[in-house]
N, CA and C atoms as an extended XYZ file, in Angstrom:
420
Properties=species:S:1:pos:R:3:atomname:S:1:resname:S:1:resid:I:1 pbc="F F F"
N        38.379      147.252      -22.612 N   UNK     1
C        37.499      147.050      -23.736 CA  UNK     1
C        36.413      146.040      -23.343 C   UNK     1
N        35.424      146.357      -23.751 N   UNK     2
C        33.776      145.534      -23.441 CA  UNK     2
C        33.361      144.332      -24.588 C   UNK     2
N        33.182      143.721      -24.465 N   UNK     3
C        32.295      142.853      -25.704 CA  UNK     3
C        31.133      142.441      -24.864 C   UNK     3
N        29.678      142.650      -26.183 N   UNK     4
C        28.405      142.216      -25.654 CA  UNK     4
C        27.904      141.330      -26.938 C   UNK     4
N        27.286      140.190      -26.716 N   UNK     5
C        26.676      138.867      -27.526 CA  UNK     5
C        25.338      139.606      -27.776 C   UNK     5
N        24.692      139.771      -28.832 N   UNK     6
C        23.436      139.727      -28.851 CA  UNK     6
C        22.963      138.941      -29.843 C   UNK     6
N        21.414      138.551      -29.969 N   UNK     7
C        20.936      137.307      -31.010 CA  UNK     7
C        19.513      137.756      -31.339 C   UNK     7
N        19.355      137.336      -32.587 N   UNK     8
C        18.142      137.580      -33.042 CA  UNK     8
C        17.790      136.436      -34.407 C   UNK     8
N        16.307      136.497      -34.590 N   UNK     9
C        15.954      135.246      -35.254 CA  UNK     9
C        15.537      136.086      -36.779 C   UNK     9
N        15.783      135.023      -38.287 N   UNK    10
C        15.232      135.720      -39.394 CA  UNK    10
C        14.361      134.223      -39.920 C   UNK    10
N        13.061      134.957      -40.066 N   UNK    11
C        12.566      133.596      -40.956 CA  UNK    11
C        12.393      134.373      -42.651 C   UNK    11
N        13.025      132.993      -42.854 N   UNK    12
C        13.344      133.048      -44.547 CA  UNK    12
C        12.647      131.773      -45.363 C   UNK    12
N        12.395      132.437      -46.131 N   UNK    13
C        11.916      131.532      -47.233 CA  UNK    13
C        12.424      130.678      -47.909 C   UNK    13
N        14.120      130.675      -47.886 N   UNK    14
C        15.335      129.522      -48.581 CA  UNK    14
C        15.185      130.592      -50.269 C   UNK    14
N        16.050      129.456      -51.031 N   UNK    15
C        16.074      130.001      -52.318 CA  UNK    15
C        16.620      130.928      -52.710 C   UNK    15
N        17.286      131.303      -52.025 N   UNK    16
C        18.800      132.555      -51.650 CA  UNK    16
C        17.726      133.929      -51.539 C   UNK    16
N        16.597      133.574      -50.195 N   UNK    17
C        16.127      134.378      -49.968 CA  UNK    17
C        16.553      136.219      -49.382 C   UNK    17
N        16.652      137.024      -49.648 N   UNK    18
C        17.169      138.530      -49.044 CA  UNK    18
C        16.043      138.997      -48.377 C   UNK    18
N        16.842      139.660      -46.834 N   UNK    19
C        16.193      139.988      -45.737 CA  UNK    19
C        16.771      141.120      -45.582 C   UNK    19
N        16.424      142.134      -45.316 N   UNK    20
C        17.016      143.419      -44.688 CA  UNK    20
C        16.839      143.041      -43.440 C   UNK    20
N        18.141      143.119      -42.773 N   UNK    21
C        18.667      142.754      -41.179 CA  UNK    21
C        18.756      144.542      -40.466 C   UNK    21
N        19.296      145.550      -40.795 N   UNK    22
C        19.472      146.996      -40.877 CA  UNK    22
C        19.188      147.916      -39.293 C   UNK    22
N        17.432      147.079      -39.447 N   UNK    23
C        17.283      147.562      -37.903 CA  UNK    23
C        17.330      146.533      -37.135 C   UNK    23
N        17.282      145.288      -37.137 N   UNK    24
C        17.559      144.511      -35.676 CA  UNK    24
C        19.090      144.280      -35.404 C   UNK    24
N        20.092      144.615      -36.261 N   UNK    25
C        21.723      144.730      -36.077 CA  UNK    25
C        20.994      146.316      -35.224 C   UNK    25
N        20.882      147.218      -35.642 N   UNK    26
C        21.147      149.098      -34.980 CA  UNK    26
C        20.419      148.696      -33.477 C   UNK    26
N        19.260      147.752      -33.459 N   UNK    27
C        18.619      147.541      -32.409 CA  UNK    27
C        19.592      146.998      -31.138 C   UNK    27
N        20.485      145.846      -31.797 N   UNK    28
C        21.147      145.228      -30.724 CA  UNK    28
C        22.119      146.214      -30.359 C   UNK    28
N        22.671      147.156      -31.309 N   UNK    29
C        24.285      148.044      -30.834 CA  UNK    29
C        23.180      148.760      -30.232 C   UNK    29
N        22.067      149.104      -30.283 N   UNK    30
C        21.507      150.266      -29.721 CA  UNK    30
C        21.336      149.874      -27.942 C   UNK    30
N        21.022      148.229      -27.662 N   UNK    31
C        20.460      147.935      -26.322 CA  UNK    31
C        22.168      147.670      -25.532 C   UNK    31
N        22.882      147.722      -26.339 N   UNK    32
C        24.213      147.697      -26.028 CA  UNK    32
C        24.972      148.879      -24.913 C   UNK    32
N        25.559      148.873      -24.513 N   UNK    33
C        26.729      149.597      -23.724 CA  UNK    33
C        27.464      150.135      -24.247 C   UNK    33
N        27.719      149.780      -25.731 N   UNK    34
C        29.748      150.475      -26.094 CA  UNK    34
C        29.124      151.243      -27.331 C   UNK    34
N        29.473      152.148      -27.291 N   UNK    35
C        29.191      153.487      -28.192 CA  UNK    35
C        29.895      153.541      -29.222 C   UNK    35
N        31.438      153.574      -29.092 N   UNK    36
C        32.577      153.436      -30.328 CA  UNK    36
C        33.352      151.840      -30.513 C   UNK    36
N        33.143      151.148      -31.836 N   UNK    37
C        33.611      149.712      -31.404 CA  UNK    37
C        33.615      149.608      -32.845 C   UNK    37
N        33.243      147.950      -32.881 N   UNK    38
C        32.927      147.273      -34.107 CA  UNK    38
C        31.996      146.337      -33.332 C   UNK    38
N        30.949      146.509      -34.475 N   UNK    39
C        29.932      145.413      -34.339 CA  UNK    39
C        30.120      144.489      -35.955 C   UNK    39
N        30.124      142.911      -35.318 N   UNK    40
C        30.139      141.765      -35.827 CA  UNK    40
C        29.026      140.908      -36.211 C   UNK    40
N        28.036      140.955      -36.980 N   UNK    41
C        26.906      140.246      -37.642 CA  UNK    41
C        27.260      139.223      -38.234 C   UNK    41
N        26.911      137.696      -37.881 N   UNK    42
C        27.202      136.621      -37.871 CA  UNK    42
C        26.278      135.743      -38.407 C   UNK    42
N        26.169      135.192      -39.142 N   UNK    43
C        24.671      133.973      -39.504 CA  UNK    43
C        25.049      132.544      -39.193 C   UNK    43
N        24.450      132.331      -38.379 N   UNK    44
C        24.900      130.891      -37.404 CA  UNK    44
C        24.498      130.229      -38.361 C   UNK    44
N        25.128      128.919      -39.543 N   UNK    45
C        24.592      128.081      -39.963 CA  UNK    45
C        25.487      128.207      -41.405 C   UNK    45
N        25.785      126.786      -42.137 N   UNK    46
C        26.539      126.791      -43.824 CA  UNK    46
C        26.473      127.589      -44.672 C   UNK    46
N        24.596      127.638      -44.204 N   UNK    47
C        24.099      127.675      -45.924 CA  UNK    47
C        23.199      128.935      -45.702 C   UNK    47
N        23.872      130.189      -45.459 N   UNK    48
C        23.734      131.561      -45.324 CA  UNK    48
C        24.786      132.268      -45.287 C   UNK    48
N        24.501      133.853      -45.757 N   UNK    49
C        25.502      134.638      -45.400 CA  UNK    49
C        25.227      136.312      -45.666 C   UNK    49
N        26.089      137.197      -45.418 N   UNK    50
C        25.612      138.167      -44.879 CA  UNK    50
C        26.459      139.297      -45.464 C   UNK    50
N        25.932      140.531      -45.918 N   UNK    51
C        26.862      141.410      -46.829 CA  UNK    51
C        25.816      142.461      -46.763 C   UNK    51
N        26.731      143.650      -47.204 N   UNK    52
C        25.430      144.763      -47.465 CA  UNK    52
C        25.222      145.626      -49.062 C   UNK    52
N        24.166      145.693      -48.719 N   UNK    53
C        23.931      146.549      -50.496 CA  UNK    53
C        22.760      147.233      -50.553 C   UNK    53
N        22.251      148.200      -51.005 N   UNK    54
C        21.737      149.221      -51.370 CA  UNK    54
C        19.825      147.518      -51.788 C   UNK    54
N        19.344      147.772      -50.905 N   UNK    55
C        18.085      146.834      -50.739 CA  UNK    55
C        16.900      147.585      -51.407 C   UNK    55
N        17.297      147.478      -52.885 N   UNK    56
C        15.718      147.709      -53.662 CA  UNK    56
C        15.717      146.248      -54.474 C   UNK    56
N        14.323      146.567      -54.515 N   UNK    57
C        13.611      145.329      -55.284 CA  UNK    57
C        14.013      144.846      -56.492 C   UNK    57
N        14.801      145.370      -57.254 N   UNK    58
C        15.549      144.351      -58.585 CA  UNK    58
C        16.570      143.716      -58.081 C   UNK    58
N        17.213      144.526      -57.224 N   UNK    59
C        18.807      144.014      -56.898 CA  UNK    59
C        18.477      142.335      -55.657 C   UNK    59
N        17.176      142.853      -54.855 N   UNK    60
C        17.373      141.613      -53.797 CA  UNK    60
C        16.341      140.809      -54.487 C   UNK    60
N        15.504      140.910      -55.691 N   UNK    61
C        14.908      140.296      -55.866 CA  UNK    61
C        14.799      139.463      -57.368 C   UNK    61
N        16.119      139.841      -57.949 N   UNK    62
C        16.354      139.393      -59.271 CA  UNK    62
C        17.942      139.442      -59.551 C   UNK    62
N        18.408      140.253      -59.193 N   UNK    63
C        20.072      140.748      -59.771 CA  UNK    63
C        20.848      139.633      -58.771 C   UNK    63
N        20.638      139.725      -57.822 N   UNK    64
C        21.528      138.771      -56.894 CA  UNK    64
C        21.256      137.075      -56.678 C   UNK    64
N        20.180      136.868      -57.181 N   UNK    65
C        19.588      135.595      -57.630 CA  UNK    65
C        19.999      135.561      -58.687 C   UNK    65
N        19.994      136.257      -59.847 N   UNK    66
C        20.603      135.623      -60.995 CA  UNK    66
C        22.219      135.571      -61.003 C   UNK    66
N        22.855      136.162      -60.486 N   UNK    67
C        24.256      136.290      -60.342 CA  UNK    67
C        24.621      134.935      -59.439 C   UNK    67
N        24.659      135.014      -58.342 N   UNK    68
C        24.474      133.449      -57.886 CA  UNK    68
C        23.941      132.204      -58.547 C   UNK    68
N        23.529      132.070      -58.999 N   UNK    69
C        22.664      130.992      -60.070 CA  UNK    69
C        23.973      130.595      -61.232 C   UNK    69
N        24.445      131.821      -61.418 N   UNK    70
C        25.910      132.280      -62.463 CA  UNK    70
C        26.957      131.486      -61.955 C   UNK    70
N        26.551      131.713      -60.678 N   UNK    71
C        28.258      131.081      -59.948 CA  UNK    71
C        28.269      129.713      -59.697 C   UNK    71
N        26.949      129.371      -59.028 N   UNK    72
C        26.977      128.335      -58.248 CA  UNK    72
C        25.179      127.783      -58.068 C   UNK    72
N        25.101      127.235      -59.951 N   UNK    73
C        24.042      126.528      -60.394 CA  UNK    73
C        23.413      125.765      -59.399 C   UNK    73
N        21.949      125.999      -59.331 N   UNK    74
C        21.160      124.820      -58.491 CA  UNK    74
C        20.828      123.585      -58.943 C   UNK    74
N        21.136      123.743      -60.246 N   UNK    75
C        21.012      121.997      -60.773 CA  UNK    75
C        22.103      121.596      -60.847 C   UNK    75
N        23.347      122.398      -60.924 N   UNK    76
C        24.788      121.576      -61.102 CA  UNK    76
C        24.804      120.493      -60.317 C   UNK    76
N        25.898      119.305      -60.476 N   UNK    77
C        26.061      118.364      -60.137 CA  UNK    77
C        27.138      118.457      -58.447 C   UNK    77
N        26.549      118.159      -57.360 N   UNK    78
C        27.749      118.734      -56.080 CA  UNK    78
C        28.062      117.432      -55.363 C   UNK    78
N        28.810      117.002      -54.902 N   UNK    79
C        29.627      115.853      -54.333 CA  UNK    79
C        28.686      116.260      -53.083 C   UNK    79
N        28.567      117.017      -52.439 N   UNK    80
C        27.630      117.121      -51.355 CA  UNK    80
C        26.686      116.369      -51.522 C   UNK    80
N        25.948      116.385      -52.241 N   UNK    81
C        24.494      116.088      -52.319 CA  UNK    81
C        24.795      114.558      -52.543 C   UNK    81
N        25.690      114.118      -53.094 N   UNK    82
C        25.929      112.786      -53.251 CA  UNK    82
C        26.082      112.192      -51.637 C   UNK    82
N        27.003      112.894      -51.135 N   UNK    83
C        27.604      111.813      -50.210 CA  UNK    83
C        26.130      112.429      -48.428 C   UNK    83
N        25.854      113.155      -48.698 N   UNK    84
C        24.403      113.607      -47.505 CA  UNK    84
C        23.341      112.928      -48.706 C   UNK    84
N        22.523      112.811      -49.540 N   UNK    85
C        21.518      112.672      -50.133 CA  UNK    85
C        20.810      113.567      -50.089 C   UNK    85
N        20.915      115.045      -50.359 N   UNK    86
C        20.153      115.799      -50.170 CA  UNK    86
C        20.221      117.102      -50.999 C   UNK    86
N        19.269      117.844      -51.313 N   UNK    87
C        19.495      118.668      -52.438 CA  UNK    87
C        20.338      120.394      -52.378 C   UNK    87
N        20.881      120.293      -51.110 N   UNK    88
C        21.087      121.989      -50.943 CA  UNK    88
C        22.955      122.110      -51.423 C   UNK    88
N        23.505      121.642      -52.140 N   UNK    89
C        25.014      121.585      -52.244 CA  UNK    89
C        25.396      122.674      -52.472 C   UNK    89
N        24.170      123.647      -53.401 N   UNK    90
C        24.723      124.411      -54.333 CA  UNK    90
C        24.973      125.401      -53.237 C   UNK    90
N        23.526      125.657      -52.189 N   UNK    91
C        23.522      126.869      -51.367 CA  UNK    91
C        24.931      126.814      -50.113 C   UNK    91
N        25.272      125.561      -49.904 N   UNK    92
C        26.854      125.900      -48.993 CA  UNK    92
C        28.036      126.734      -49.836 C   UNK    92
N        27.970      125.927      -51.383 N   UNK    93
C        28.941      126.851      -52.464 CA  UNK    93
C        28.979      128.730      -51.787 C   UNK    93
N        27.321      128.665      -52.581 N   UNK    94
C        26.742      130.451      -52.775 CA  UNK    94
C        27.409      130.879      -51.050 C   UNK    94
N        27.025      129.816      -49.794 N   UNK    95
C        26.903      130.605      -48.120 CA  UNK    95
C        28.512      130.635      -49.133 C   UNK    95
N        29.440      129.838      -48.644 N   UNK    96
C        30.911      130.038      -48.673 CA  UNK    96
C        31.731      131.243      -49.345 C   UNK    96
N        30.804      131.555      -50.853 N   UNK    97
C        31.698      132.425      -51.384 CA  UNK    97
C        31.390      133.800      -50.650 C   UNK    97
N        30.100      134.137      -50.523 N   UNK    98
C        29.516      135.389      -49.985 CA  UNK    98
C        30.099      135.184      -48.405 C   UNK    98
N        30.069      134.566      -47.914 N   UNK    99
C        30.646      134.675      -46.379 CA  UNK    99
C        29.719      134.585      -44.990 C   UNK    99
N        29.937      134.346      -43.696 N   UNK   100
C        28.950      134.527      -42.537 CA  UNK   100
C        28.967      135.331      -41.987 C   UNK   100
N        29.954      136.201      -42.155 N   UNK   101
C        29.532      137.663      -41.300 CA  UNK   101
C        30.030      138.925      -41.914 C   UNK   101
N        30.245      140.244      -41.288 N   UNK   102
C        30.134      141.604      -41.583 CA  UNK   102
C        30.570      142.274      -40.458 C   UNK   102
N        32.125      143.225      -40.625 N   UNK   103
C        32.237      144.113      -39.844 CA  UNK   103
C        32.017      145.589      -39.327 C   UNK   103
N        31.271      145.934      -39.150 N   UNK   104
C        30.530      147.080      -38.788 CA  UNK   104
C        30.936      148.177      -37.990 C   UNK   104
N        31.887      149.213      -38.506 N   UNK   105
C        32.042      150.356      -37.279 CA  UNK   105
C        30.669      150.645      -36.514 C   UNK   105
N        31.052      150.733      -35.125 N   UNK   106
C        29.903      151.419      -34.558 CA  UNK   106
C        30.872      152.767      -34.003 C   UNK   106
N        29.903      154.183      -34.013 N   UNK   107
C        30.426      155.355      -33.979 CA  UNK   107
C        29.392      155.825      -32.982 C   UNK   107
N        29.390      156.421      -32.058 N   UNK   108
C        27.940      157.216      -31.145 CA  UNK   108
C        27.008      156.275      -30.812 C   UNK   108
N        27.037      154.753      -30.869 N   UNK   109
C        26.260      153.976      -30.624 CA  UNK   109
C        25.081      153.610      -31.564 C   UNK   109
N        25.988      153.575      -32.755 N   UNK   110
C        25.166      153.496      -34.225 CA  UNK   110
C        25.811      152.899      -35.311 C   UNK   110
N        25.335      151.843      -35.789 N   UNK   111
C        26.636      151.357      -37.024 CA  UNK   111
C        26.775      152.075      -38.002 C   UNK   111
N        27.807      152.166      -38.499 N   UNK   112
C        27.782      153.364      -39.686 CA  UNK   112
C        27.974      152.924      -41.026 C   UNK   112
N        26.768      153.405      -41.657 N   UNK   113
C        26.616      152.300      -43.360 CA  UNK   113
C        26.320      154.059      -43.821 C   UNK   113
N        26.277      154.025      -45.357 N   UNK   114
C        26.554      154.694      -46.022 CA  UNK   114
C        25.105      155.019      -46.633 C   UNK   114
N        24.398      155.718      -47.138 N   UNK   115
C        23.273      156.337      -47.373 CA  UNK   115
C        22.325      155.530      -47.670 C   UNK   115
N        22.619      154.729      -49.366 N   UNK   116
C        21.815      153.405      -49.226 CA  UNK   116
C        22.213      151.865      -49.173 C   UNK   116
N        22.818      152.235      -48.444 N   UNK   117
C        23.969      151.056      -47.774 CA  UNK   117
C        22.846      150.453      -46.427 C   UNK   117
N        22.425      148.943      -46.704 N   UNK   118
C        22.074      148.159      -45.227 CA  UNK   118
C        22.237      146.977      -45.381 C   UNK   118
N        22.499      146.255      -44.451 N   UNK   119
C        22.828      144.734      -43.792 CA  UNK   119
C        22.100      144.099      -44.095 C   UNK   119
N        22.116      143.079      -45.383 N   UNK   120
C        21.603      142.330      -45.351 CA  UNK   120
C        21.871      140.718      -45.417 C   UNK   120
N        20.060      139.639      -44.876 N   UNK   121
C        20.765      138.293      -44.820 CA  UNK   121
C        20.591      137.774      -46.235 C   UNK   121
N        20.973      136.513      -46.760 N   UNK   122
C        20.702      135.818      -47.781 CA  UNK   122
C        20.608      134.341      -47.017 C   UNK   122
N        19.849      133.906      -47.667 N   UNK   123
C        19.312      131.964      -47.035 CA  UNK   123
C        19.375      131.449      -48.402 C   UNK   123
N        20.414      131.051      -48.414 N   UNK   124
C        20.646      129.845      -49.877 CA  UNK   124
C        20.020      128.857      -49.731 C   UNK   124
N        19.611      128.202      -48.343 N   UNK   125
C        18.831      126.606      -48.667 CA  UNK   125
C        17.496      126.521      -49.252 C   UNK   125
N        17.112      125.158      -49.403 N   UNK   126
C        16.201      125.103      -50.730 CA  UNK   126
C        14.970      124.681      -49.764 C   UNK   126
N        14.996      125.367      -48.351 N   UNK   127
C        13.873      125.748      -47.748 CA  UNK   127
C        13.464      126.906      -47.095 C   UNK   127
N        12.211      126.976      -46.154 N   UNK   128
C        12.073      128.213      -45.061 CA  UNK   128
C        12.552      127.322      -44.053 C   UNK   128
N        13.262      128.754      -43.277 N   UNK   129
C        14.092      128.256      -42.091 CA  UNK   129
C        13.903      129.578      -41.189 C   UNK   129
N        14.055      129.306      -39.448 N   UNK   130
C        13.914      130.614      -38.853 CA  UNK   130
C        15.678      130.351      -38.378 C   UNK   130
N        16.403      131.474      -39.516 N   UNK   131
C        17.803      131.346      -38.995 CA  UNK   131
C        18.071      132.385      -37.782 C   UNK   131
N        19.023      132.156      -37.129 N   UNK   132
C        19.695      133.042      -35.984 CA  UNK   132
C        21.045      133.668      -36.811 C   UNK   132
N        21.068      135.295      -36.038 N   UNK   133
C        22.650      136.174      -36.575 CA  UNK   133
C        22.411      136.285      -34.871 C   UNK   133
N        23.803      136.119      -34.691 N   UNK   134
C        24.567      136.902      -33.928 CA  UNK   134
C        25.057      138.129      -33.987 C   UNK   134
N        24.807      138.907      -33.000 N   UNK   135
C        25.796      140.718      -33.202 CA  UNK   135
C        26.361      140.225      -32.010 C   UNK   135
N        28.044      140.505      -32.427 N   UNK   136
C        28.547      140.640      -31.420 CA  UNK   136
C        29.646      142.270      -31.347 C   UNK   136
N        29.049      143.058      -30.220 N   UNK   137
C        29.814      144.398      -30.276 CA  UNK   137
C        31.300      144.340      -29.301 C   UNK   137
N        32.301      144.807      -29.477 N   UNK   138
C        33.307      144.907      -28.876 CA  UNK   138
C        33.969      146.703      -29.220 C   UNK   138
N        34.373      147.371      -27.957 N   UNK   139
C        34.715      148.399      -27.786 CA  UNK   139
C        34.710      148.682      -26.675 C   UNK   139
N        33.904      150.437      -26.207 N   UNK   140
C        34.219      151.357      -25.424 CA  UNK   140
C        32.874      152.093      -25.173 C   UNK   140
């Protein structure tokens, strides 16, 4: 069995910004070697995380911001922010519950998502940042 590291950069706007990741994940299994595996999409860093969903404009640009906001208020009060001095507590909450990565069959040297199914990032901090994902593929 093979494993290959690949990396790529997302600049985000913060603010539990959504990125369709879709083609630079298919890009890396694509420059890859292993055809049948699992590929692993990773967001190096707290205060991000990574899931997939059907990427139209209410859902990444209102529905999932307000639902988060639901969970894990940006004005609430966070022991974080107390003991760093700094304002992002809420977005480690939001990275933590949503998660840092995503497991991905790859089949023919292609990840396999579902019609309107794609990979996307979210950047909870309460800036722009150029974050890094890792793909890491392992198989055959």
């Amino acid at each position: 069995m093979a494993a290959e590291s690949h990396q790529f950069n997302v600049a985000t706007r913060g603010n539990t910004h959504v990125v369709n990741i879709t083609d630079e994940v298919q890009a890396c299994v694509g420059r890859s070697s292993i055809s049948c595996g699992i590929a692993t999409v990773f967001a190096i860093g707290s205060t991000a995380g990574i899931t997939t969903t059907e990427y139209e404009p209410g859902l990444v640009n209102r529905d999932l911001k307000v639902a988060f906001e639901g969970i894990a208020p940006e004005n609430a009060t966070y022991l974080h922010e107390q003991t760093w001095h700094d304002d992002n507590g809420h977005a480690h909450v939001r990275a933590s519950l949503l998660g840092p990565s995503l497991a991905v069959p790859v089949v023919g040297g292609r990840v396999q998502l579902g019609t309107w199914q794609q990979i996307i990032f979210i950047d909870f901090d309460t800036r722009a940042r150029n974050r890094q994902v890792l793909v890491q593929i392992i198989g055959e």
